[in-house]
C-alpha positions in Angstrom: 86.2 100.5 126.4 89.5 101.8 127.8 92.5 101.2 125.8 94.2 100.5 129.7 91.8 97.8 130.0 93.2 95.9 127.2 96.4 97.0 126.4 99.8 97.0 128.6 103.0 98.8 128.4 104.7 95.1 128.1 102.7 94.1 125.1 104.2 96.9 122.9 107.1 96.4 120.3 108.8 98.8 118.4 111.6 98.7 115.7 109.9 95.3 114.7 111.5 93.4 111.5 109.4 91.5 109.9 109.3 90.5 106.3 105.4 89.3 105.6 102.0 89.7 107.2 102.9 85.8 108.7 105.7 87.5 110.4 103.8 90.3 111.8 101.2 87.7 113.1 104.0 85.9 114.9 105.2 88.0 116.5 102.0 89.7 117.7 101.4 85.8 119.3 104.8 85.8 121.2 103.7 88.9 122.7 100.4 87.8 123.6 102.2 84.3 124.8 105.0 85.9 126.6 103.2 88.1 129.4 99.8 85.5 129.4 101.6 82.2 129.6 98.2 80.4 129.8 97.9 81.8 126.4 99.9 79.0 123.3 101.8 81.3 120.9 101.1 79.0 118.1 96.9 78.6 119.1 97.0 82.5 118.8 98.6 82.7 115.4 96.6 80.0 114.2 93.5 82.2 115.2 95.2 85.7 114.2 95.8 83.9 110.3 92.4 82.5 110.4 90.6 85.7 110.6 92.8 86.8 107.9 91.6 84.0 105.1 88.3 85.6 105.7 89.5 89.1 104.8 92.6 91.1 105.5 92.5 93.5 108.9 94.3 96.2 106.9 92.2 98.9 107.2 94.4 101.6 105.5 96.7 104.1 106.1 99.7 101.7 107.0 97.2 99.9 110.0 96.0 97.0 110.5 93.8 95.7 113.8 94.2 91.6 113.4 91.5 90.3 115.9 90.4 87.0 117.0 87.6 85.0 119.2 89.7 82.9 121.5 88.3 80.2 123.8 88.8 80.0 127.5 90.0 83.6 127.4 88.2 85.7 130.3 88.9 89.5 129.2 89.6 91.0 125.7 94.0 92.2 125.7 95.5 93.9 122.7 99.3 93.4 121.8 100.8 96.2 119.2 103.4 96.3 117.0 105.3 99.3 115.2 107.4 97.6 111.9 110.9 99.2 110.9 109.5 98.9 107.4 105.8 98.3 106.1 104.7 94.9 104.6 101.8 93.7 102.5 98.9 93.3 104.5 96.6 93.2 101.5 95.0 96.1 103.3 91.8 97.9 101.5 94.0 100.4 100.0 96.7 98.4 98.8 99.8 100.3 101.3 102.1 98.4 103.4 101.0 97.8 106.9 103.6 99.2 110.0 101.5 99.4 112.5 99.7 96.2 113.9 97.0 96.0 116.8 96.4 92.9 117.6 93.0 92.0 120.1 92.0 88.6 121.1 88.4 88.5 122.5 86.6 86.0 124.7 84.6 83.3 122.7 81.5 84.0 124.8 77.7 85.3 124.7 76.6 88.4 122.0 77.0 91.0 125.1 80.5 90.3 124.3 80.1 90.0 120.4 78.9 93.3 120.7 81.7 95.0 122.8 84.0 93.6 120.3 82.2 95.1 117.8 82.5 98.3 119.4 86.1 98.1 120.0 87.0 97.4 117.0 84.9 100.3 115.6 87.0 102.4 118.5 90.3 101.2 117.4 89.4 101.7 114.1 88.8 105.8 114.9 91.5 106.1 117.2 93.8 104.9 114.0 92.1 106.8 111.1 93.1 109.9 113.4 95.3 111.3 110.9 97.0 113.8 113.5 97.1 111.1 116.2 98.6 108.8 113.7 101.6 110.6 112.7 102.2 111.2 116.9 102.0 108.2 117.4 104.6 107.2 114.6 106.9 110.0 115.7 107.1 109.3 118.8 110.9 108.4 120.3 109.5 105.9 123.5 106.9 103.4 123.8 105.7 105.2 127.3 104.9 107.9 124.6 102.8 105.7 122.6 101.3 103.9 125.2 100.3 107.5 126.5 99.2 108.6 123.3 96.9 105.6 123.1 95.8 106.1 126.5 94.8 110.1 125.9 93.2 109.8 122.2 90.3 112.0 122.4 88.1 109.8 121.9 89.0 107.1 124.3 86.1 107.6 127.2 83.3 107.7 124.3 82.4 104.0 123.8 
């Protein structure tokens, strides 16, 4: 998995407000919805806040990777987010989340159960990166993050 097969430049936000983890889910869907207009905005957080009754996506360290199965979609895509301030995720180790990756996933066959698995567990490395974290905080354009995404040194490996 390639982070440029999934995510875009246009599917990046930075400097987001938002005040709850609903917020942050909402405007992860517009995202999604605005540049796949196939895709309903509201289906999307319906999905997103679904997952999220079965556990939170905050993984720790200010991140959290909210992922759905989505019918009638034909590829995985990833939207993320960068908050102005963190908000309660109810991540594993109880910090505020600013940092959202979103990824919608075909509702298909286990092949694809499987590479979602393994994206996930990708995503999930690239943003544990302690190093690679703070870059990717610090950086001042969201061609810089996108780049930084693009280049983790991990990226080619799954």
């Amino acid at each position: 998995m390639l982070i440029a097969d999934i995510l875009t430049p246009e599917r990046m936000l930075c400097g987001v407000q938002a005040s709850s983890k609903r917020r942050v889910l909402e405007h992860l869907s517009r995202l999604f919805a605005k540049y796949h207009t196939e895709l309903d905005s509201d289906n999307i957080y319906y999905l997103l806040f679904e997952r999220e009754r079965l556990g939170s996506t905050g993984i720790g360290k200010n991140v959290a990777i909210p992922h759905a199965r989505m019918a009638h979609l034909e590829r995985p895509i990833a939207a993320f987010v960068q908050l102005d301030t963190g908000v309660d995720f109810d991540a594993i180790d109880n910090q505020p989340v600013d940092l959202a990756f979103a990824l919608l996933v075909p509702e298909s066959d286990t092949h694809e159960q499987e590479a979602h698995l393994q994206t996930l567990a990708h995503l999930a490395g690239m943003f544990n990166d302690d190093a690679w974290r703070t870059q990717l905080r610090d950086a001042t354009s969201l061609a810089k993050k996108y780049q930084l995404m693009l280049n983790w040194r991990n990226n080619s490996d799954t």
